[in-house]
N, C-alpha and C positions, 0 to 999 in steps of 0.2 A: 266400457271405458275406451275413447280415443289411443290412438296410438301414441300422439303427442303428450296425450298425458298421461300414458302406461310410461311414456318413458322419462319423466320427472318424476315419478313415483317411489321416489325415496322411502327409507324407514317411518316418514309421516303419516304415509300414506300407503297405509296396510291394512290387510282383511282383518278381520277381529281375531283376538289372539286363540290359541288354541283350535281354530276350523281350517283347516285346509282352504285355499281361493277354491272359486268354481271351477270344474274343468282341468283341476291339478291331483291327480290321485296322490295315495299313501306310496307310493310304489315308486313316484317320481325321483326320489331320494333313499338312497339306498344308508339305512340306520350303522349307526358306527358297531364294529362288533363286539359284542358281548366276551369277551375274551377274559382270561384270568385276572387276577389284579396281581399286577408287577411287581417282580421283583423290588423290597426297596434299596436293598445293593446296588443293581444295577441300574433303578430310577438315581441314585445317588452319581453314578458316572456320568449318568449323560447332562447332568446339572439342576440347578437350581432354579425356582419360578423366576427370580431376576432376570435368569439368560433368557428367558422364553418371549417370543415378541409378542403383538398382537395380533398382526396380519404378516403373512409372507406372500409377499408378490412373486411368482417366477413367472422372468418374461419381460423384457422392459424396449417394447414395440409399443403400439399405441393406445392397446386395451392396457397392457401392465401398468403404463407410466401413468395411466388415467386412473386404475384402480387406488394405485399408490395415490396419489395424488388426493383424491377422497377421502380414502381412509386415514390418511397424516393431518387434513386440515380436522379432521375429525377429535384431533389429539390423542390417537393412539401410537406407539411404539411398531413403525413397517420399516419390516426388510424387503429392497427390490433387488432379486437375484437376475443377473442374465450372464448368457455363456461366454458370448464376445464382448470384445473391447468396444468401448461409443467413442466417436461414431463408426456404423458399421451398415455396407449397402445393404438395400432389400429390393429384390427384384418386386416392382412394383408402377405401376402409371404416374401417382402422385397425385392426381386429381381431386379437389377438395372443393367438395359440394356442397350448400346450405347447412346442411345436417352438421355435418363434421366442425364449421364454423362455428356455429351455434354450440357446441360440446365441448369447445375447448376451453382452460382454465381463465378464470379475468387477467385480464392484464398483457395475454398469450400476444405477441402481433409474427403472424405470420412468415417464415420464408419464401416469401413467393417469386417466382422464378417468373411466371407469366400469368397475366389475369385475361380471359376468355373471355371473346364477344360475339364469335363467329365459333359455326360448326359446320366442315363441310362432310354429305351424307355419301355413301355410294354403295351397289350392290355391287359386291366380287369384282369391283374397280371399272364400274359401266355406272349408267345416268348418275353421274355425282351433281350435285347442286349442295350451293351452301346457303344456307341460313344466317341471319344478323339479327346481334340485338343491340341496344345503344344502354342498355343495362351491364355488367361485367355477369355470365352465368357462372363462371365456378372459375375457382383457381388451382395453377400446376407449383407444385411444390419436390425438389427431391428429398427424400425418408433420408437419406442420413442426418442432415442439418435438424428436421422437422421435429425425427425421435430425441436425438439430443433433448433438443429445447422443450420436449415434454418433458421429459427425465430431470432436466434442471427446475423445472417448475414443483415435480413433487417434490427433491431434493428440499428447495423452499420452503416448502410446506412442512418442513420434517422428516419423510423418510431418507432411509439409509440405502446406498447403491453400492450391488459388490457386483463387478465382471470379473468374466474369468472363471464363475460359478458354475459347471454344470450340474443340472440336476439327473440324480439316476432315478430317485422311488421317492413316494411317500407313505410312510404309515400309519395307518391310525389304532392301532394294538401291537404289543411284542413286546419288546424288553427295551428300546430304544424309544418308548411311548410313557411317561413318567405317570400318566392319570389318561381317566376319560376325555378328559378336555382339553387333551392336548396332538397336535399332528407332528409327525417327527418328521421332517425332507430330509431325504438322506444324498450329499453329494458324491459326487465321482470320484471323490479324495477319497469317501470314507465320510468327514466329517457329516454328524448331524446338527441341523437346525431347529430348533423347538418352535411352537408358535398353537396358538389359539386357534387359527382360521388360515387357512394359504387359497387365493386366488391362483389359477393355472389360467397365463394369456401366453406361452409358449410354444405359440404355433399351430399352424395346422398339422403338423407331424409331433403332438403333443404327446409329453408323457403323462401330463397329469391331464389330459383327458383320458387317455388310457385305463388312467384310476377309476375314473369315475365312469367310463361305461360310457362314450362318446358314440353315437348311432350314425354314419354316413348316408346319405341319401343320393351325392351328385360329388362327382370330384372330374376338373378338368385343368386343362395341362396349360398354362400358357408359357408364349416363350415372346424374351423382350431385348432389344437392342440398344443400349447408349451410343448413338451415333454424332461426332461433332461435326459442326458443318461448316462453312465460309459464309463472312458476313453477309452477302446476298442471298443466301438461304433461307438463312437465318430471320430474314428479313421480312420476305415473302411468309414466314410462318407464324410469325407475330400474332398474338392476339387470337390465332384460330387453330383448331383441332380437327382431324379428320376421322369419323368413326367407318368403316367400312365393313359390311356386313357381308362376312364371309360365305365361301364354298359349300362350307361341312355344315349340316344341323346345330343351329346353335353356336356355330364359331362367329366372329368377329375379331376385327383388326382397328389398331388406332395409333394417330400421331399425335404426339402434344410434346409443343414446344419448348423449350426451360431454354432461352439464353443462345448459347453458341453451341446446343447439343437439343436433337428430337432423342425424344424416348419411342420408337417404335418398337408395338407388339401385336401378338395376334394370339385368339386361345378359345378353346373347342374341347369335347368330350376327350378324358381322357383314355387311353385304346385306340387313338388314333395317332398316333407321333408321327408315324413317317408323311400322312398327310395334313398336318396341324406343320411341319419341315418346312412339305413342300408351298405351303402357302404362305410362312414367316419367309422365304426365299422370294416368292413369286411379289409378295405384298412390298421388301423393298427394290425391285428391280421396276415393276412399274412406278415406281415414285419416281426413279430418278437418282436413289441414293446408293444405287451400286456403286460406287468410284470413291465411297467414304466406309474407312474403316473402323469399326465400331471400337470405342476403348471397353466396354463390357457387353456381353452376349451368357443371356441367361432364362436357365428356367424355373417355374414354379409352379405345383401342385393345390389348388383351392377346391376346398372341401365344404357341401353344404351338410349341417344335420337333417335328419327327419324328426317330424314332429312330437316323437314321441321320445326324443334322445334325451335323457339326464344332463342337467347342468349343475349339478353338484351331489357330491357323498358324503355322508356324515357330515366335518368341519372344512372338506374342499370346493368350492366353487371353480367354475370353468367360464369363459368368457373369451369375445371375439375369434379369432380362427379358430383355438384351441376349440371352443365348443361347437364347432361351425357355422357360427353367427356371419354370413355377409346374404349381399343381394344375390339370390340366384340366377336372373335374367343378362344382369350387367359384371357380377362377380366383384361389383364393389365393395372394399369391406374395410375402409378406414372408415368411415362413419359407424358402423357396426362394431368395429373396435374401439373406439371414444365412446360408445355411448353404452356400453353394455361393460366393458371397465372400468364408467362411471358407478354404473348400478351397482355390480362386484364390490367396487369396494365400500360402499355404503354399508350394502346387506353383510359384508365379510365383518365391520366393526361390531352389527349385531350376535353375529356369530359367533363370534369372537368373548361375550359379555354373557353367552349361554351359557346358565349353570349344569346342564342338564343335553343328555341327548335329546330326549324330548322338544325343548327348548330350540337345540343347536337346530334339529330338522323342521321346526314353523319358521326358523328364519330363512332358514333355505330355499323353503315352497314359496315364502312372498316374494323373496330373487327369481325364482323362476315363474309366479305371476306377472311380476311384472316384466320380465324379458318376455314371454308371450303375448303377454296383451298387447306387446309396442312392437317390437322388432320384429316377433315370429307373424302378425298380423299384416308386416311390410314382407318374408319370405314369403308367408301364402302367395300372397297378390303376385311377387315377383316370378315363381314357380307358375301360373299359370302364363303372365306372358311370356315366359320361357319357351312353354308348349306349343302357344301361338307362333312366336317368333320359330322356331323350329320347323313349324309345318308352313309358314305362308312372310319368307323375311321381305319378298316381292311387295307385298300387301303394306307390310311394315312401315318400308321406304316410302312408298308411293304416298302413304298415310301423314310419315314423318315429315315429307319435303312440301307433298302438296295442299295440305292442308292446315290451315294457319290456326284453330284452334289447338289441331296435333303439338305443332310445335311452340304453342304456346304450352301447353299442357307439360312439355318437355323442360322451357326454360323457367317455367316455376322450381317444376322436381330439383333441377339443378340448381337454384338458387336458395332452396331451403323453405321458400312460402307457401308452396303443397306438399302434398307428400302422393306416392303412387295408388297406397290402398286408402285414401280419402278421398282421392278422384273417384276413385272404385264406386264407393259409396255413395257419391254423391251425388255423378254421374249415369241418368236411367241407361243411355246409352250402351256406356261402356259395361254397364254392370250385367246386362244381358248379353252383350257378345261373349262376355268372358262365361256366363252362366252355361249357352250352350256347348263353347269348350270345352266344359268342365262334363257334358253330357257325351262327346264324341272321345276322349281322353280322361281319364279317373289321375286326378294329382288330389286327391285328397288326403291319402296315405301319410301326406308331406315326404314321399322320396320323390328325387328330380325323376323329368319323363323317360319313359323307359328305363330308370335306373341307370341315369346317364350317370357315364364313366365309371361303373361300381359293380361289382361280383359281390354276388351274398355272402361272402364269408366275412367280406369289410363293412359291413352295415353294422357291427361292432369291434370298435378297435381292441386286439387284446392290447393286457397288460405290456407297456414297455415298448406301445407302436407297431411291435411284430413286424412280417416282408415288409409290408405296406413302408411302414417307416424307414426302413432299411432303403428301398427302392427308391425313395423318396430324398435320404440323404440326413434321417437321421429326427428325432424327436426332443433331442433335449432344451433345458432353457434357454428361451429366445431362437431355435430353431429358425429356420428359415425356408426350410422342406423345398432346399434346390435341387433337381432333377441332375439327370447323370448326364456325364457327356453326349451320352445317344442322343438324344434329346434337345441338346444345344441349341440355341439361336442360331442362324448360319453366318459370316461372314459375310458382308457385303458386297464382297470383293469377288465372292462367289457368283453372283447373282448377277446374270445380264442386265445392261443401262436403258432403260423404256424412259420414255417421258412420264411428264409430274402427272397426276389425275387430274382431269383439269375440273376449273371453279365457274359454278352457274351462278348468276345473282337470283 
């Protein structure tokens, strides 16, 4: 199965009932547990099948509000939980590529701050040259505005939106669990929620991936600047973005412009802060925008899974960060989050209508067919050029700028009308360079190369986020897993004034 159509692969379009897909063990989904049967006292406190939803979304970023969104036109009864108030920032580029387009609700029209025609390239701020296209490649959008207007869309649709919500646990047996087929979230207050099926899109510092056994592969640290500028700045950055292919193994830096304000950031394995610091320092002083003081400076923790990591347990599915759904290569992961909290909440209505454990776990395996066959088929591919990029970004550049099929091959990706692992495949080329990659470096495992940014003990997150989460800033609903002040983005005012990098035609 295509990726493209692993990832329309709705409830329609499922393996035969009763077989597990190919390639997806018994083992993928952990069975609800066999626990006593509850008190009916205390089933009587916690309420009635009335109160009990169909789906609970925790999480209302861009997988949750997309989950929600499915599962309400679906005509089920969803709650969308998140912990802050909307709107609310997320340290994030904004960047919305083909994919992410294409994913979002009919009718959706865009906040777009700037639409991309140009991209100028550089290694560690040497041979920059820009590229053009007379097509728009992607658009810059900023998450406060954007998530809103997800959130208003499934509202639409039906679901129900509470902020304010943190989530602490979920259960799926105890005294607070009324029957088998039912999942108890239990809040920070105290208060619990009843529900059929609960989607977890609550970050990458998740709790309800916690529940379900979330396996880390790659985690690294990016740190980003909201800088405003004066009209001729602003002016000059119009229409174009600069990716900059950093110092460190696998780091990169990037501008894109939204209006009267650059989002600069830059982000690398994480275990390296102080030099991921000094290159968020070094990357705005040679631009030029040392003299401009950033109204936000921030960071954030992205997480990949490995191949073998659970996407849901019993009646909880996991989706987008929470389950570390994004691109490994490029760490993009709003398209991963739109289209994998589309799937969620498709498969969660299934889930949701299961009479039976039995039942509730063939639904779960065909969510997790299908986020494999689409999305985990675009990790693979990304994960190897990861490796490459890693070991040869010189090759990369040279590859990117000077050669016009390269970047052609680029401005498809970005516009939604290829995709990276159907170049793959398509192309004899590319498919043997990457072949013997894969001969000089083992990424088959599905954990990033050399276990970038990760110690073995977080290759499974416990229960409740554990340090990791702590360190992180925290895993509950709608998380945003901001880094500590250590870590900050620096100040621009910090950072000596160098001229702009300049632009090659």
């Amino acid at each position: 199965m295509s990726s493209e159509h692993a990832e329309n692969a709705g409830p329609e379009n499922t393996a035969p009932e009763g077989a597990a897909p190919e390639g997806i063990g018994v083992d993928e989904v952990s069975a609800v547990d066999e626990g006593p049967e509850t008190d009916k006292a205390a089933a009587a406190e916690v309420g009635s099948a009335a109160d009990v939803w169909d789906v609970v979304v925790v999480g209302a970023g861009p997988a949750g509000a997309s989950a929600a969104y499915a599962a309400a036109v679906a005509g089920r009864r969803v709650l969308l939980l998140e912990k802050s108030e909307l709107p609310r920032y997320k340290t994030c580029g904004g960047g919305i590529i083909g994919p992410s387009r294409d994913s979002l609700p009919p009718g959706f029209e865009l906040p777009l701050q700037d639409r991309v025609h140009a991209v100028t390239f550089s290694l560690d701020g040497r041979f920059a040259r820009t590229r053009r296209s007379r097509k728009m490649l992607f658009g810059l959008i900023n998450r406060p505005e954007f998530d809103a207007q997800l959130v208003e869309h499934a509202q639409k649709a039906g679901a129900e939106l509470r902020t304010g919500a943190t989530v602490s646990r979920v259960e799926q047996h105890g005294p607070a669990v009324p029957d088998r087929r039912t999942v108890a979230v239990v809040l920070a207050d105290g208060e619990t929620v009843l529900a059929r099926s609960v989607v977890g899109a609550d970050g990458s510092a998740s709790r309800i991936g916690a529940h379900v056994g979330v396996k880390l592969g790659q985690v690294d640290l990016g740190l980003e600047a909201e800088i405003p500028v004066p009209p001729s700045v602003a002016e000059d950055w119009k229409g174009r973005v600069l990716i900059d292919w950093g110092p460190m193994p696998g780091s990169y830096g990037w501008v894109f412009p939204k209006g009267d304000t650059l989002t600069v950031g830059v982000i690398s394995a994480r275990g390296e802060g102080a030099a991921t610091k000094r290159y968020m320092e070094d990357f705005v002083a040679r631009l030029g925008l040392s003299g401009f003081e950033p109204t936000i400076s921030s960071g954030h923790l992205t997480r990949c899974r490995t191949d073998d990591s659970p996407l849901s347990r019993g009646r909880v599915l996991v989706c987008g960060d929470a389950a570390g759904l994004l691109e490994p290569w490029t760490r993009e992961g709003i398209s991963y989050a739109l289209r994998s909290g589309r799937l969620a909440g498709e498969w969660a209505v299934r889930v949701a209508e299961a009479g039976d454990a039995v039942d509730a776990r063939r639904q779960a395996l065909n969510y997790a067919f299908a986020i494999k066959a689409g999305l985990g088929v675009e990790m693979a591919v990304g994960r190897r050029m990861l490796a490459l990029f890693e070991r040869r970004p010189g090759l990369l550049h040279a590859t990117i700028t000077g050669l016009r099929p390269a970047w052609n091959a680029f401005a498809d990706i970005t516009r939604g009308s290829a995709t990276l692992g159907g170049m793959v495949r398509s192309n004899g080329m590319a498919r043997r360079a990457l072949e013997l990659l894969d001969r000089r470096m083992d990424t088959s495992s599905g954990v990033g190369p050399a276990g970038r940014g990760i110690g073995q003990r977080e290759r499974s997150a416990p229960e409740g986020g554990g340090e990791d989460a702590a360190e992180a800033g925290g895993g509950d609903a709608g998380g945003s897993a901001e880094v500590s002040a250590v870590a900050e983005a620096p100040k621009a005012s910090e950072a000596p004034k160098a001229p702009e990098v300049p632009e090659a035609s």
